[in-house]
N, C-alpha and C positions, 0 to 999 in steps of 0.2 A: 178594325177590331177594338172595342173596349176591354181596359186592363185585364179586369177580370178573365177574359176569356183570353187573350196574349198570354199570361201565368200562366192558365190550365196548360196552354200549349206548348210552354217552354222547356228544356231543358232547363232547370233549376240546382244551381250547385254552388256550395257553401264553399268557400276553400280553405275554411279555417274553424272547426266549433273542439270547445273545450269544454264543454257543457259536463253537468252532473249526469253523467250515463243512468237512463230506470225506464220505466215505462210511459210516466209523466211527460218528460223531454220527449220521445218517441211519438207520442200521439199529437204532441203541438208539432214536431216535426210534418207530419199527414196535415195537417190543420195550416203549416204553411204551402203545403203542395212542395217540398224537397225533395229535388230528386237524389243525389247525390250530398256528400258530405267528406272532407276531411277529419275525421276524428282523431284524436291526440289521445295516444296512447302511452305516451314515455314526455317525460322531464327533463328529471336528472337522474331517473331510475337505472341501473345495471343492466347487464343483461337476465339475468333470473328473473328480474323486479317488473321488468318489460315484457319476458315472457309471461308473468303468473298474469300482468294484465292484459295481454292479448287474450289470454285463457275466459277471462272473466267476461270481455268484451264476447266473446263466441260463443258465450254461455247464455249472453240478455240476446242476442241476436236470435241464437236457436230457440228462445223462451218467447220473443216477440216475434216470430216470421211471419206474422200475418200484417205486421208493420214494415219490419227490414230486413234487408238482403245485403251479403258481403260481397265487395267490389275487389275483383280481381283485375279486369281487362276491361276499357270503355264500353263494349258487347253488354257489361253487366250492368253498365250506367243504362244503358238505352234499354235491357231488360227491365230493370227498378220503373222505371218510366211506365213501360209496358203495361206491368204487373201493380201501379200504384202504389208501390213502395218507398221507402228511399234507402238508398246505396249507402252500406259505411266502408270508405275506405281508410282503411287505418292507414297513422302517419305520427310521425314521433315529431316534437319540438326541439330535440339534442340525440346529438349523433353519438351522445356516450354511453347508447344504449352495445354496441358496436367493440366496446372497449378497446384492445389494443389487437383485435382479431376481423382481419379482412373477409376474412370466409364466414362470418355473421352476417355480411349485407346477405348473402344470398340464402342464409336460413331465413330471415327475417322476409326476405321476399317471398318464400315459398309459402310466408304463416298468414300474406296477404298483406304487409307494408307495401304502400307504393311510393311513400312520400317524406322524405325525410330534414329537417333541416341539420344544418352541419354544425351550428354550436346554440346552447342556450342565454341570452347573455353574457356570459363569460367563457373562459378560455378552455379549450376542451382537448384531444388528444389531434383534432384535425385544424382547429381553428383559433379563434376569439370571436366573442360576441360582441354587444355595442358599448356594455358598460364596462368594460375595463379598457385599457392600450394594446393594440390591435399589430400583432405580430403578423398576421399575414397568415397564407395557409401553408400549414407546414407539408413535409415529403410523405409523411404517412396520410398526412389530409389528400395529398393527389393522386395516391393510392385507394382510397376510400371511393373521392372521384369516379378516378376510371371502373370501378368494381361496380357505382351505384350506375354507370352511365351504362355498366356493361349488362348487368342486370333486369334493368331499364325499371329505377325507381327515381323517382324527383328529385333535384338538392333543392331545396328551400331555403332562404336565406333571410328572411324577414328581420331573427332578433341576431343575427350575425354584425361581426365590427365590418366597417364601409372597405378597410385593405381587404381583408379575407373575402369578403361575397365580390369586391371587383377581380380577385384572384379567382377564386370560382368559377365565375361568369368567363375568365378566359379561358383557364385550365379543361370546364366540359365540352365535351364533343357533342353534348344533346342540350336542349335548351332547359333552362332554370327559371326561377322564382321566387320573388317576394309573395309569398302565399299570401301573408297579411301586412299592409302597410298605409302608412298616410305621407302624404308630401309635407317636408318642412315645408314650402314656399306656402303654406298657409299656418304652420306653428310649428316653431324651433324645436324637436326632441329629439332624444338621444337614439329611441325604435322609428324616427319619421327620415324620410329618404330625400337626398337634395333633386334639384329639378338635373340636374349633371347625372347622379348616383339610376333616375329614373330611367333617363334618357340611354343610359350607357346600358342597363339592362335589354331593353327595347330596341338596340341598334345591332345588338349579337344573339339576336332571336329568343329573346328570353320574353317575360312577364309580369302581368303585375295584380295581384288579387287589391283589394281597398277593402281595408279593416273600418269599423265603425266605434273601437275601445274611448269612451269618452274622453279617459285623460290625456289622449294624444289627438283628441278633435280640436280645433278652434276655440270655438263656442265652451268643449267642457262639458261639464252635467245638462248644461242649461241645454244641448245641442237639441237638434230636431234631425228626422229623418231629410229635411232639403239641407241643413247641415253637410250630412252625409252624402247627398248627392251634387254638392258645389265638389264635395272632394274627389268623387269619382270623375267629376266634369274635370277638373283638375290636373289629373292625373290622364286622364283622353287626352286631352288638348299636347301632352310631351309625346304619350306610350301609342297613342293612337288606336283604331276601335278593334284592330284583330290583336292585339297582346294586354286585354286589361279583362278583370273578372271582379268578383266578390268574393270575398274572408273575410266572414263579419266579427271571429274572437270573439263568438259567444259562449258567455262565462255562466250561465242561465244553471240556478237551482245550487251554485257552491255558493259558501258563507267566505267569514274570516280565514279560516283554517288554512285552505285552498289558495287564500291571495298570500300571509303571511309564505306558503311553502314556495310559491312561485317568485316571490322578491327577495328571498335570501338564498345566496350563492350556494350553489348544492341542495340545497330545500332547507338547510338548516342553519349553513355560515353568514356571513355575513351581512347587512341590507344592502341591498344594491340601489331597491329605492323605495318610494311609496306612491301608491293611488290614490291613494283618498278615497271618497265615495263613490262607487263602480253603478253605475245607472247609464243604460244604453239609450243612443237617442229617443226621444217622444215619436211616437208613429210606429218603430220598430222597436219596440221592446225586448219582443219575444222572439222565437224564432216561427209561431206561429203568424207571426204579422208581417211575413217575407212580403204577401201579394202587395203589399202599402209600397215595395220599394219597387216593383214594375210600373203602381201607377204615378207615382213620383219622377221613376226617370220618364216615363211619355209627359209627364208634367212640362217638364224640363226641358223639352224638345226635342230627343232622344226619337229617334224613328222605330217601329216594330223593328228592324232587321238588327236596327244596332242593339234596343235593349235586349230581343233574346242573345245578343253574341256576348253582350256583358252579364247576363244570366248563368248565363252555360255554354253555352257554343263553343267560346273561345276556352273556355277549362279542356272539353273532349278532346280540342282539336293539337291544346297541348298534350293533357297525357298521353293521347295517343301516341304522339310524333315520341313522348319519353320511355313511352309503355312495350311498344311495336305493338299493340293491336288494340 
């Protein structure tokens, strides 16, 4: 089967986009053939602030349905599929949307979150993130835990500090996720996972999506879409072909505004860091240019079964086991 027609067929799923929510995005979305997506609906926003924009998010969905469909249960991924759609399944970046109240994870679930990470960067009411000193996960964060596991919504751990996500990764009784991540053992950063931190995930049933954010590639701006597929190769070679996926952190259609809110602690304190110039690999720019990365991994030697299972496969077969259905 040539690429082209291997995509048509695949399960397609993003596990990490942060994109300018409109109709523009949406129609490159169709254009890459997506089936599914994680969309980031919360930051560092409250809970009101999380609410007004899930509200907003349900508002372009029911305005675009002849493009997307809300993802409740895996059933709705393989519907999206069906239907030639694509799935948003909401999912927050910081669990501080949560505040100091347990009984939010299961509003939140009912509003169609499935997916949550438990700090942003920095230290939150459950954890810490990567850029400050990494206290570990506290008694209310194991709380949170058992609520999100009981629920059955995702901890994602991507921008979390290395104590808290390996506390995580022990404290869940359902398996977890680096939704979006690159391995240090190909460039030292503060969001990139050591080949130990990867491996430890993957050996307690957990997962691992590969982000493609330039500044934590190798290569840089300069990167390329095989860039991006030496890191998935990468990342196989520890996590192995049933626990790894895509979370590409496309940032697609926000300016300055948007990166300045996301690199100061709380949206507004302090810098945590800087990006520089944000330009996705060459090849994949867009999200419409997904089909470039099915014919890259067969490039790569990548067999049909393994590239649909890094497609999508392995995302359903996780939510599911998180989701119960």
């Amino acid at each position: 089967m040539n690429a082209a027609d291997l995509h048509d067929k695949a399960i397609v799923i993003d596990g990490l986009i942060c994109a300018k929510w409109n109709r523009e995005l949406f129609e490159d979305m169709a254009k890459g053939k997506l089936t599914a997506a994680n969309c980031t609906v919360s930051f560092w926003e409250n809970f009101e602030g999380t609410v007004r924009n899930i509200v907003e998010m349900n508002q372009l969905i029911e305005e675009n349905s002849d493009l997307m469909t809300k993802v409740y249960t895996t059933k709705d991924i393989y519907r999206a599929k069906e239907e030639g759609k694509t799935g948003v399944m909401m999912g927050f970046q910081n669990a501080h949307a949560f505040e100091d109240q347990i009984g939010y994870v299961q509003i939140f679930k009912d509003l169609g979150v499935g997916i949550v990470q438990m700090c942003y960067n920095t230290q939150n009411l459950v954890g810490t993130g990567c850029y400050e000193r990494d206290g570990g996960l506290s008694g209310f964060g194991r709380e949170i835990v058992a609520e999100m596991n009981r629920v059955g919504m995702l901890c994602d751990l991507s921008h979390v500090g290395p104590n808290t996500a390996k506390e995580v990764i022990i404290e869940s009784k359902k398996p977890v996720a680096y939704s979006h991540c690159l391995p240090s053992g190909l460039k030292e950063h503060p969001r990139n996972r050591s080949d130990e931190e990867l491996k430890f995930i993957a050996d307690n049933g957990g997962f691992v999506g590969v982000t493609m954010f330039t500044p934590f590639l190798k290569a840089g701006i300069n990167a390329t879409i095989d860039d991006y597929v030496e890191a998935i190769q990468y990342i196989y070679n520890i996590v192995g072909e049933d626990a790894i996926g895509i979370g590409t952190d496309f940032t697609q259609g926000h300016g300055h505004d948007f990166f300045e809110y996301l690199t100061h602690d709380k949206g507004y304190a302090r810098r945590l860091t800087r990006f520089g110039e944000i330009i996705n690999p060459k090849g994949i720019r867009t999200v419409g240019e997904f089909p470039n990365l099915t014919e890259a991994l067969l490039r790569h030697g990548f067999s049909e079964r393994q590239v649909c299972k890094i497609m999508g496969d392995n995302w359903v077969n996780l939510l599911k086991e998180v989701w119960g259905e």
